[in-house]
N, C-alpha and C positions, 0 to 999 in steps of 0.2 A: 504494500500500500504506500502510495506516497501524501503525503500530505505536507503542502509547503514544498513540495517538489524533491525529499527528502532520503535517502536510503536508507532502511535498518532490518536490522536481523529478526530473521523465522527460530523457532523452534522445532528442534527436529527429537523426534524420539522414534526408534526404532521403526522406521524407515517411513517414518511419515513427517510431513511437514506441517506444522500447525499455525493458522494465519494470526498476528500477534492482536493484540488488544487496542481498540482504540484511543488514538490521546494527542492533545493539541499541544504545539510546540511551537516557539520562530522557526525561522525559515533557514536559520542558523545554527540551532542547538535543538538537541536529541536530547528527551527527559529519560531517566533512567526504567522508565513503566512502559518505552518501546520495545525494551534490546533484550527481555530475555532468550537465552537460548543454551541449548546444551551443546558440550564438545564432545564430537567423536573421537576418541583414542582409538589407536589401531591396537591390537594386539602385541605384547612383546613377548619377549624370551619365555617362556612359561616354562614349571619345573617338568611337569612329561617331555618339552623340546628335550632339556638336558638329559634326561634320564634314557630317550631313544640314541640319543648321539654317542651316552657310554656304553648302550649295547651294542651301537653300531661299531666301537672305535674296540671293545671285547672283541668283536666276531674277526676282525679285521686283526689280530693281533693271534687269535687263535689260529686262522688261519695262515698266518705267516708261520707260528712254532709247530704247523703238523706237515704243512707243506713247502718250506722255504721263502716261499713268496705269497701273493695274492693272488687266490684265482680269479677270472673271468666267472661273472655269471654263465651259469650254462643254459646251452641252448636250446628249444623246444624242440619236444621229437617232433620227425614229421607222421604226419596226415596223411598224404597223399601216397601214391605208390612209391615203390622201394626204388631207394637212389643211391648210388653206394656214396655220392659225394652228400646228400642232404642228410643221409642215414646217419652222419658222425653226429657225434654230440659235443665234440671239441677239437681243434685240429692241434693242440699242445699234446705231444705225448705222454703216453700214459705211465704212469710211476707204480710199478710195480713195489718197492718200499718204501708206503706211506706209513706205516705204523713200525716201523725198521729204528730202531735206534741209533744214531748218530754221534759216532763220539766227536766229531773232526768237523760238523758239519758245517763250520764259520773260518773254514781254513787257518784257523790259527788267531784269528782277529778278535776272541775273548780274553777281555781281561783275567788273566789265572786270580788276579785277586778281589773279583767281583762276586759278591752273594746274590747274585741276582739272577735267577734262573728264566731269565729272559732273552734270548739271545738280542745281538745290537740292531736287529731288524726291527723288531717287534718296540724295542726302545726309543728308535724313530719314531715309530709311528704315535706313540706314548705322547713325545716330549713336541712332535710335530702341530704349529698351528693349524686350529682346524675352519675353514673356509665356512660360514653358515649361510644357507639358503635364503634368497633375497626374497623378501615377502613384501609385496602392496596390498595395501586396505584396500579391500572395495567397495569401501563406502569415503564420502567423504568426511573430513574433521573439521569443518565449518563450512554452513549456508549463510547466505545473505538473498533478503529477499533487493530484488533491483527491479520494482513495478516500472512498468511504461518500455522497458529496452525491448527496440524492436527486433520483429519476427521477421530480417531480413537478409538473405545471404549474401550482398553487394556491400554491404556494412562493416565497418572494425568498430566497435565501439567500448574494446577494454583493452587498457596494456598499462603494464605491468615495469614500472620507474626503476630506474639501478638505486636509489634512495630508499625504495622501499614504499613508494608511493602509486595507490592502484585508480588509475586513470578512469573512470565509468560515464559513458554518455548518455542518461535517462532525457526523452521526451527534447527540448529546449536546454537543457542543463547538464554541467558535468561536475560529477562529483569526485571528491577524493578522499580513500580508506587510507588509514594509515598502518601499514600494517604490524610497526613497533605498538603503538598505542592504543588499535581498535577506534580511534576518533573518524567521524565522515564530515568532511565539510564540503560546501558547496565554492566552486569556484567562480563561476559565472553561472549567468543563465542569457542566450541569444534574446535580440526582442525581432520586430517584423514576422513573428508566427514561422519563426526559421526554426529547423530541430539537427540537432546532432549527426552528422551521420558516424565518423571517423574520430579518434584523438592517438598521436603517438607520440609517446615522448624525445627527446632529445639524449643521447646514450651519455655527451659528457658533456649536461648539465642540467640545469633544473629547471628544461624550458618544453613546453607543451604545445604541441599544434592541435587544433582545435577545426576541422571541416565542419561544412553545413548544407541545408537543403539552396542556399541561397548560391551554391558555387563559390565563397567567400573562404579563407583561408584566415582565423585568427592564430595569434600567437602569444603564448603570456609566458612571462618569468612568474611564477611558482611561488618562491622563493620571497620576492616582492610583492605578490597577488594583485599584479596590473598587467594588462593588455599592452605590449608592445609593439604589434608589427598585424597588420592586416593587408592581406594577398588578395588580389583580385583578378580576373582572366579565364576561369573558366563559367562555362555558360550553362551547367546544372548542377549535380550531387556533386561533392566531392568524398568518395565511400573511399579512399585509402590514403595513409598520406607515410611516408617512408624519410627516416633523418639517414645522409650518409654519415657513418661513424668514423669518418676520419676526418670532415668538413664540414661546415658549416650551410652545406648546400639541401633543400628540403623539396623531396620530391612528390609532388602530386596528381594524383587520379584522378578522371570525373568520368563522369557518363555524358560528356558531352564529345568521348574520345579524344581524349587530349592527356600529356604528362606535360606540366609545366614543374624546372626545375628552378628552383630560387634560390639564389646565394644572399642569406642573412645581412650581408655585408654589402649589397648592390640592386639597383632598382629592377634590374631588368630578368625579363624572364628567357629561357628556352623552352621551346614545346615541341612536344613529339606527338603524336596522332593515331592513337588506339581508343578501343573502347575497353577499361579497364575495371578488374576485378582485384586484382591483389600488386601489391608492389615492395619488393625487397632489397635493398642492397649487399652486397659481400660485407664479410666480414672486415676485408684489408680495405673495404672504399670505392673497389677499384670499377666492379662491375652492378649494373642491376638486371633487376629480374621482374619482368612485367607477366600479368598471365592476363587475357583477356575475355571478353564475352563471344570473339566468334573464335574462339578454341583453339587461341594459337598462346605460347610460350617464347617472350622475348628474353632476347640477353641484349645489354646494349652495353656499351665500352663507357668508361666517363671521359673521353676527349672526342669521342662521336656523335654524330648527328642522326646516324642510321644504326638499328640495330646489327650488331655480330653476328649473333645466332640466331633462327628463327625454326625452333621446333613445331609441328603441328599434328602431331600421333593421341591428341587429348582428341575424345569425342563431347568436350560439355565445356561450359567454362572454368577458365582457371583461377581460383581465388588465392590457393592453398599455395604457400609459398616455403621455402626453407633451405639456409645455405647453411653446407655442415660446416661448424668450428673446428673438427678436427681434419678435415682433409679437403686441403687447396680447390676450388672449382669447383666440390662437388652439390649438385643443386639437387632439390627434392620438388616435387610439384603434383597437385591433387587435383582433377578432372569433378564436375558435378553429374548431377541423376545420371545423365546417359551415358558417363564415362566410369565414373566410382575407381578408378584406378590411380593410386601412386607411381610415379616415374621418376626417375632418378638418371643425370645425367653429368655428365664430363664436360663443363664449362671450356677449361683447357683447351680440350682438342673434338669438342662437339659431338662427341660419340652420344650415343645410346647405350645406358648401362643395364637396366634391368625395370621391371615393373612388378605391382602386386595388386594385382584384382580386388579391395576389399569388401564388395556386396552394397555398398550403399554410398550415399554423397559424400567428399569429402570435402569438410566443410573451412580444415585448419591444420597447421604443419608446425610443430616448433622440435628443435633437436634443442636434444640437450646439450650444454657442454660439459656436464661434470662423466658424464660416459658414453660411448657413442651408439644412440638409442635416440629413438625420435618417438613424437607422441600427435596422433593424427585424434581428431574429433569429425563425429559426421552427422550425418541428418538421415530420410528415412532409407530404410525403414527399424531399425535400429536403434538411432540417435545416441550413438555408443565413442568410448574413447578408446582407442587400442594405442599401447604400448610398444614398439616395435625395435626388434634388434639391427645394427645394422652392423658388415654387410647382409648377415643372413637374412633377414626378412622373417625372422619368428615373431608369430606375437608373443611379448611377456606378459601381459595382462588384459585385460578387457574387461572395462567397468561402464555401472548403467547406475540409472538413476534421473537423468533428465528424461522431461516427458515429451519436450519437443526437438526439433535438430538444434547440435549445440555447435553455434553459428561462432563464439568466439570463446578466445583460448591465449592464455599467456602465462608467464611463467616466472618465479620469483624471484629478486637477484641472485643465491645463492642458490642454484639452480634445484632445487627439490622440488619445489611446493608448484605444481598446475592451480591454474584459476579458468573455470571454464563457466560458458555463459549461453543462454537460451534463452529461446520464446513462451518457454514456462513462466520467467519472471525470478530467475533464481541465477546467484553466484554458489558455483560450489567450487572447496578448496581440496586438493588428492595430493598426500604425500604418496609422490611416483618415484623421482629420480633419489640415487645416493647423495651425501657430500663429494664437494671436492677432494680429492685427491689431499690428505695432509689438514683438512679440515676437521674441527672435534666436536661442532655444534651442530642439531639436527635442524628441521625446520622451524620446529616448538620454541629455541630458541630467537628466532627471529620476526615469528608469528605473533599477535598477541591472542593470547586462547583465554579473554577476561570475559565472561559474562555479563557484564554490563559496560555501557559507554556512557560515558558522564559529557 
């Protein structure tokens, strides 16, 4: 519900979401009789985890002192007729002295003054860390209800600040969650009956572009909470807007078919001539990445005028965008209804790397950087988030919960925590990805999991 034009939190109790209670506020400040709501905790370590792991690391250990080593699981007999090659059940030969006593059996490499009737095999595996099973919740550990965001797939209207600041465009207005603190404030609100379409933020610093139905481009320092910079030049929506992260240059979308690129620092615009669904830049600055309404996938150089690459293997529009952090050139891209396929391609040298069918729209792309795994969200008929390993293409998870296609999708600074969004009317938060590499805090720690917002 918004009242005042305002964001605040649902209550969720086992797996229902309960609509909050009515109550009148400024347009400003959240009375503490909006925001109840409870946290989902995922699951942690539990003592039966521990207790299968020492039966598991027994078996493993017994098995090394009756057989020297570790077997192979063995294989299923066969079924079918008699094969003398299916018919084995192990192609390791067979040890005729498995219960043969061994006085010599460690060649000499026990310590003669070790009480320990373990040989140093078995003692490896003893003293050896042991790798635990990477678990995702599937649920998530906080809703917010977000009334008015629209039920549209040409739209961006959440992204997710290196500050820690979650960008939301409801109706005429954009709001921001803080997500140390749990506080929502409102930043503006459009006048002329203009509504949100797009908001991205600025990677280094604390500045937000703000599209509209009017074709208008605002800009605000954050930080200050004033309007700085108003773009003008295209001539409908503007539903994407993309900062290069090495420049100050800010690139926009419209449905009027057009990219006009703007440098912060100078009046004047470039334009390029598409009808546009999603827009990304590389990581190094160097290239972008356009996907558009009649089903084609640009790459364009940043000292060109004309696209470099121009894929067209998508049968639907391209919105879905994502260039991997970990490997030079490599681009992802998500096809709609008639396509439902990921593609993945070689910036570099243009190739066609591989694809993956997944049954329904795809609606949003973000890799992670903390490991290399990407996380797609889509619409029908599913309205599902999958997980995906890459290069393999396994899914790691697949989690539900939205009722309707979940149109937008971003991702925390400390790259764990997904935030994904729909035309249900709801923010939900999924701890997906690990920590960084060398990192010792979870998401919890940079989340605020407060039940109430003052």
């Amino acid at each position: 519900m918004v009242i005042g034009g305002c964001l605040h939190l649902v209550v969720q109790q086992q797996d229902r979401i309960h609509p909050p209670r009515e109550f009148n506020f400024d347009c400003d400040q959240i009375y503490p009789s909006a925001i109840q709501f409870k946290c989902y905790v995922p699951p942690s370590y539990t003592l039966s985890t521990a207790v299968d792991e020492v039966k598991e690391t027994y078996n493993m250990v017994l098995q090394t002192e009756l057989f020297g080593s570790i077997l192979s699981p063995p294989q299923a007999l066969p079924t079918g007729p008699s094969d003398p090659q299916s018919s084995r059940l192990s192609t390791s030969p067979v040890r005729t002295n498995v219960l043969k006593y061994k006085s010599n059996r460690n060649n000499g490499t026990t310590d003669p003054l070790s009480s320990s009737l373990i040989s140093p095999e078995g003692q490896k595996l003893l003293v050896s860390p042991r790798k635990l099973p990477r678990k995702i919740a599937k649920e998530p550990f906080k809703v917010l209800a977000s009334p008015s965001i629209s039920d549209d797939f040409y739209l961006n209207l959440v992204h997710w600040s290196h500050n820690n600041l979650l960008a939301v465009g409801l109706g005429s207005s954009v709001f921001l969650w803080n997500g140390h603190t749990g506080l929502v404030n409102r930043l503006c609100e459009l006048s002329s009956n203009r509504s949100v379409t797009s908001v991205s933020w600025s990677s280094h610093n604390n500045t937000l572009a703000v599209g509209n139905t009017g074709g208008t481009v605002e800009v605000y320092d954050v930080g200050a909470q004033r309007l700085v910079r108003t773009f003008g030049g295209h001539r409908s929506r503007v539903g994407t807007i993309a900062w290069n992260p090495k420049t100050d240059v800010i690139s926009t979308g419209s449905r009027d078919r057009s990219i006009l690129h703007r440098d912060m620092r100078s009046p004047d615009d470039f334009i390029v001539r598409q009808e546009l669904c999603g827009l990304k830049w590389s990581h190094e600055g160097e290239r972008l990445a356009s996907g558009g309404n009649d089903n084609q996938l640009l790459v364009w150089d940043v000292h060109s005028e004309s696209p470099l690459l121009r894929f067209t293997e998508h049968t639907a529009a391209v919105k879905a965008l994502a260039w991997s952090p970990h490997q030079r050139g490599i681009l992802a891209s998500g096809g709609g209804t008639a396509d439902r396929c990921i593609r993945f391609w070689n910036s570099s040298t243009g190739q066609t790397l591989h694809h993956v069918d997944t049954g329904s729209q795809v609606c949003n792309l973000e890799w992670s950087k903390n490991v290399n795994e990407l996380v797609s969200t889509h619409g029908y008929s599913q309205n599902q988030i999958i997980v995906w390993s890459y290069p393999q293409l396994t899914q790691i998870a697949t989690l539900t919960g939205h009722k309707m296609r979940v149109l937008y999708l971003s991702i925390s600074p400390d790259g764990q925590t997904v935030v994904t969004g729909a035309g249900d009317q709801t923010l939900r938060f999924w701890n997906i990805f690990p920590p960084a590499r060398g990192a010792t805090c979870g998401a919890s720690a940079s989340l605020s999991l407060r039940t109430d917002i003052r």
